[in-house]
Each structure stands twice: as structure tokens, then as C-alpha cells.
C-alpha positions in Angstrom: -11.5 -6.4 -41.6 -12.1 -9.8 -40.9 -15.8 -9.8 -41.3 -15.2 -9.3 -45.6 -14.3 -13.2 -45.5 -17.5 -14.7 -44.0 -20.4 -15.5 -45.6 -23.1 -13.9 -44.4 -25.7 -17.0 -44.0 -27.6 -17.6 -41.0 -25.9 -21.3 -40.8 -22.5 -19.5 -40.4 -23.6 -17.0 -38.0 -24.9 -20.3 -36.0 -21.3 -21.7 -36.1 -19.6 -18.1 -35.0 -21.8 -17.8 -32.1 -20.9 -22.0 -31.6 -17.5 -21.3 -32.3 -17.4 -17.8 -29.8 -18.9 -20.0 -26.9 -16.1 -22.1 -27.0 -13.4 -19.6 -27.5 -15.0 -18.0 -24.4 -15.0 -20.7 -22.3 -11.2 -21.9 -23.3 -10.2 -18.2 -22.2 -11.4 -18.6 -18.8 -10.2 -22.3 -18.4 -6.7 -21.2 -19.8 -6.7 -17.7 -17.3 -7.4 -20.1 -14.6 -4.7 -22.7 -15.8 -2.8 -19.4 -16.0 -3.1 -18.2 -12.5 -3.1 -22.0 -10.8 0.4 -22.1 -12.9 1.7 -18.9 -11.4 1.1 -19.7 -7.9 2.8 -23.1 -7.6 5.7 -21.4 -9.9 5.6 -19.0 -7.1 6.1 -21.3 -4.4 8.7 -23.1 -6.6 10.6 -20.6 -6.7 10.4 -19.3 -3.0 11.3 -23.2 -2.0 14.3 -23.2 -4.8 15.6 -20.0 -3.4 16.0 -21.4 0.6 17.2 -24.9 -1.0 19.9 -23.1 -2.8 21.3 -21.1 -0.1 21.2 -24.1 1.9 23.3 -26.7 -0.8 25.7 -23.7 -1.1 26.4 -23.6 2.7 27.0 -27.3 2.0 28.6 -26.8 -0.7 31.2 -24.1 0.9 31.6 -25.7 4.0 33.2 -28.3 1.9 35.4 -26.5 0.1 36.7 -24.9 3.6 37.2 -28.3 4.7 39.4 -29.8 1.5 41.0 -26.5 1.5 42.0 -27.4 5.4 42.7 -30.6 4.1 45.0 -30.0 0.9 47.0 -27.5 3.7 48.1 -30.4 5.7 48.3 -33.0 2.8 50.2 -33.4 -0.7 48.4 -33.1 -3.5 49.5 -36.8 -4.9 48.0 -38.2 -1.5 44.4 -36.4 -1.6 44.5 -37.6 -5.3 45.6 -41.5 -3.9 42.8 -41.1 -1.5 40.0 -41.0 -4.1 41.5 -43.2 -6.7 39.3 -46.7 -5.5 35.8 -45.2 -4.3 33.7 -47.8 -2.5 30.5 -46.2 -2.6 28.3 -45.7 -5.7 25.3 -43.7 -6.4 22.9 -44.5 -9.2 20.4 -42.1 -10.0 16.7 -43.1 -11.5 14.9 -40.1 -13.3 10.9 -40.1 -13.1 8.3 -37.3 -13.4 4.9 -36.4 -12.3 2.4 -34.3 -13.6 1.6 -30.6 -12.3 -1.2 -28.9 -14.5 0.2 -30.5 -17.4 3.4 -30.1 -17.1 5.4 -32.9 -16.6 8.2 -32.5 -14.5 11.4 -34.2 -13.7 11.3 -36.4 -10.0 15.1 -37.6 -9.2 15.8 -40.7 -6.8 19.0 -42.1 -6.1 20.0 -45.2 -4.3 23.7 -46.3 -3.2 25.4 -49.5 -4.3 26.0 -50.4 -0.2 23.7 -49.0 2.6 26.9 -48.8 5.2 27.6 -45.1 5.7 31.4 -45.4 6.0 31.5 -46.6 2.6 31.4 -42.7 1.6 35.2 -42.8 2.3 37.6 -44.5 0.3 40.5 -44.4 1.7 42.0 -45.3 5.2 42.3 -43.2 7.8 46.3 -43.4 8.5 47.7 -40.8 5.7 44.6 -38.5 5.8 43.1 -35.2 7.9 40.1 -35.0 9.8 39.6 -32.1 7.8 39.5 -34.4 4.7 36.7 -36.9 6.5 35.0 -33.5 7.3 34.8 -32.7 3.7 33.7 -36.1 2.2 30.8 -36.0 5.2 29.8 -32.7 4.2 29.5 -33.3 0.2 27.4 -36.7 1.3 25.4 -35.1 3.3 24.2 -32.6 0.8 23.6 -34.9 -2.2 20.0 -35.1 -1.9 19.5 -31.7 -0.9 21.8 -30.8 -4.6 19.5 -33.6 -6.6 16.5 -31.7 -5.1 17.8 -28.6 -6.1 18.4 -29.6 -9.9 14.8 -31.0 -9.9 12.9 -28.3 -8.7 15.4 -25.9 -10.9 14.6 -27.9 -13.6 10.6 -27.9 -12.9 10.9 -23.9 -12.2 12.0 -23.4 -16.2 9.7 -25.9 -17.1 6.3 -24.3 -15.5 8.0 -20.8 -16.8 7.8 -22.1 -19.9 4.4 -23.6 -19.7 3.3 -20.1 -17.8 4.3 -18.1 -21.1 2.9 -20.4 -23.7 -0.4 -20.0 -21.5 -0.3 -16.3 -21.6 0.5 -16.1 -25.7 -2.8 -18.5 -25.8 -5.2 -16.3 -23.4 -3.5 -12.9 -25.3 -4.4 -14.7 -28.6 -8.1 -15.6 -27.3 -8.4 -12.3 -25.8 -7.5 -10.0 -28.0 -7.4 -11.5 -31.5 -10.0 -14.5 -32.1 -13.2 -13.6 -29.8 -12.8 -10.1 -30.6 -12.4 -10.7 -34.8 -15.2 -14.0 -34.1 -17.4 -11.0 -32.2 -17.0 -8.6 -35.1 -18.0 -11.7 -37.7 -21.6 -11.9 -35.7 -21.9 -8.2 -35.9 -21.5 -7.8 -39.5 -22.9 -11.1 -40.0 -26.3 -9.8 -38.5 -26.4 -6.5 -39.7 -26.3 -8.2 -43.2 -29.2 -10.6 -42.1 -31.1 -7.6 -41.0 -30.6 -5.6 -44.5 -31.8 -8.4 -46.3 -34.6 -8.9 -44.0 -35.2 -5.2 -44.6 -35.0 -5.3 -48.6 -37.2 -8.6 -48.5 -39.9 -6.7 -46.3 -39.8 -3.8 -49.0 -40.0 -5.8 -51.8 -42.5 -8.0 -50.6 -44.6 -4.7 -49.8 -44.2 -3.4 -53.0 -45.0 -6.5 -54.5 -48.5 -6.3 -51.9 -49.1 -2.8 -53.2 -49.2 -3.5 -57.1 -51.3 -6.6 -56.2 -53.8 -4.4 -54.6 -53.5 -1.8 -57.4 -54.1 -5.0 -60.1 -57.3 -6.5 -57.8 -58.4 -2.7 -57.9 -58.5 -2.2 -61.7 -59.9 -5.1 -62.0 -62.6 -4.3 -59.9 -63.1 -1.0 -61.6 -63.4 -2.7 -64.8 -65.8 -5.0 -64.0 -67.7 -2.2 -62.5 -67.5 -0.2 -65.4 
């Protein structure tokens, strides 16, 4: 259908074959962007999955401990306890580029490098269970920032896979095939004319000859 809105010319069928070269070369570089994009998505996911069972571990192991602590301790004095925290965290965002894609990279830095400043409080009106708790959530803070990155990079590079695949589908099975169809009717309308041109050119021939022969029977005569 597509082939009724060319021109059949020989300087378009010279930019169709130009322009199905380079449809057919951007199909294979995008299927192998494609595939490249699936198999570190792959592993992205594969390392998201073991990071996530270990934050909630973390995360759980936590909870057990301030639920230990809020059994042994009034509510007003676990809310006391974290009214004045020492420590701070401040969080820089980056990213980096993975096959064009660019993706978040999170670093985080604390306002004082002394590891008992993760508690706030003192240690005469709390639990153990309490310290247990606090420990637990600091020690799982980077492992919980990695998580969100590489969450965050997992939707990202699904994202990127999927706009891939609608650009290879498009290639595939809409422009080279309709550009492939253009040539073909292209040149079979090349090749009629050069037919009808041969005929008429041999007709033409053949009335020439016909001419030069009365002539020659005239002059004979």
C-alpha cells in the first residue's frame, strides 16, 4: 500500500535502498542494545532480589528489638530518647551511565564519623533491646540506600528495555518491510518503462527501415 506514494524515479529508488541500509543496520545495533539491556537488567534484578531479603532481615530484626524495647519501656520515654538526635546523615544523589540509561548512584556521609553518635540518648532510662534496635537500623542504611538505587535503576532499564523493543518491532516489521516493498514496486516500474522504451524505440527502428526501404525502391524504380 505504501508503494502508491513514491515516485517511481531511479533517484528515489537510490535513496530507499540508502535509506533501507540504514534502517537495517539500526535494527541490529538496537537488537543488540536490546539484548546487552536485558542481561544487566537480569542481573539487576537477581542482585535486587538477595539485597532485599537481606535489608528486610535488617529491617525485622529491628522491629523485634523496639518491640523488646517498648515491652520494658513507656512510650513517653522511647519518644524522650529520640527527641535530640546527635548523628546526621546527608545524602548526595549522582548517576552513571549504563547503555544509555542514566541511572541514580546514592552516597551518604554523616555529620560526625564517631559511631556512638547513632544514639541519642543516655544509657540510664533505656533497654539493651533499644541499643539493639538503633545498631540494627544503622547498620542497614547503606544496604536500604543500595536497595532504592538499584530499585530505582531496575524500572529505569525496564523502561529503556521496552522503548528498545517498540523501536526494533517498528524497524522490523513496519519501516524495512514497507521501505522493501517501495524498491520492489519502485523497480518493477523502472523495468516497465524500460520495457515500453525498448518497444517503442523498436518500432520506431522498424518504420525507419521501412522509410530507407521505399526510398530505396523508388530510387530504383
Amino acid at each position: 500500500m505504501a508503494a502508491k506514494h513514491v515516485n517511481p524515479t531511479r533517484m528515489e529508488l537510490t535513496n530507499l535502498k540508502r535509506k533501507l541500509v540504514t534502517a537495517i543496520r539500526g535494527h541490529k545495533l538496537l537488537k543488540d542494545k536490546r539484548d546487552e539491556l536485558m542481561r544487566q537488567f537480569l542481573e539487576m534484578v537477581k542482585d535486587n532480589r538477595h539485597l532485599r531479603e537481606k535489608v528486610e532481615k535488617g529491617i525485622a530484626s529491628a522491629n523485634r528489638n523496639f518491640a523488646l524495647a517498648r515491652a520494658v519501656m513507656d512510650d513517653e520515654t522511647v519518644k524522650t530518647a529520640f527527641l535530640l538526635p546527635k548523628q546526621e546523615v546527608y545524602l548526595e544523589v549522582g548517576d552513571k551511565n549504563v547503555m544509555s540509561v542514566e541511572i541514580p548512584v546514592f552516597e551518604y556521609k554523616t555529620r560526625t564519623s564517631d559511631p556512638n553518635d547513632i544514639y541519642p540518648y543516655g544509657y540510664a532510662f533505656t533497654s539493651g533491646d533499644l541499643d539493639s534496635a538503633v545498631k540494627s537500623l544503622a547498620d542497614i542504611l547503606p544496604d536500604m540506600l543500595l536497595l532504592a538505587e538499584k530499585e530505582k535503576a531496575c524500572q529505569m532499564m525496564a523502561a529503556e528495555i521496552e522503548k528498545t523493543r517498540r523501536r526494533v518491532n517498528a524497524l522490523e516489521h513496519v519501516m524495512i518491510p514497507e521501505t522493501q516493498e517501495q524498491i520492489k514496486f519502485i523497480t518493477m516500474k523502472l523495468d516497465e518503462n524500460e520495457r515500453s522504451t525498448q518497444v517503442r524505440l523498436m518500432k520506431v527502428k522498424d518504420m525507419m527501415l521501412e522509410q530507407t526501404y521505399q526510398y530505396s525502391k523508388r530510387y530504383a524504380d
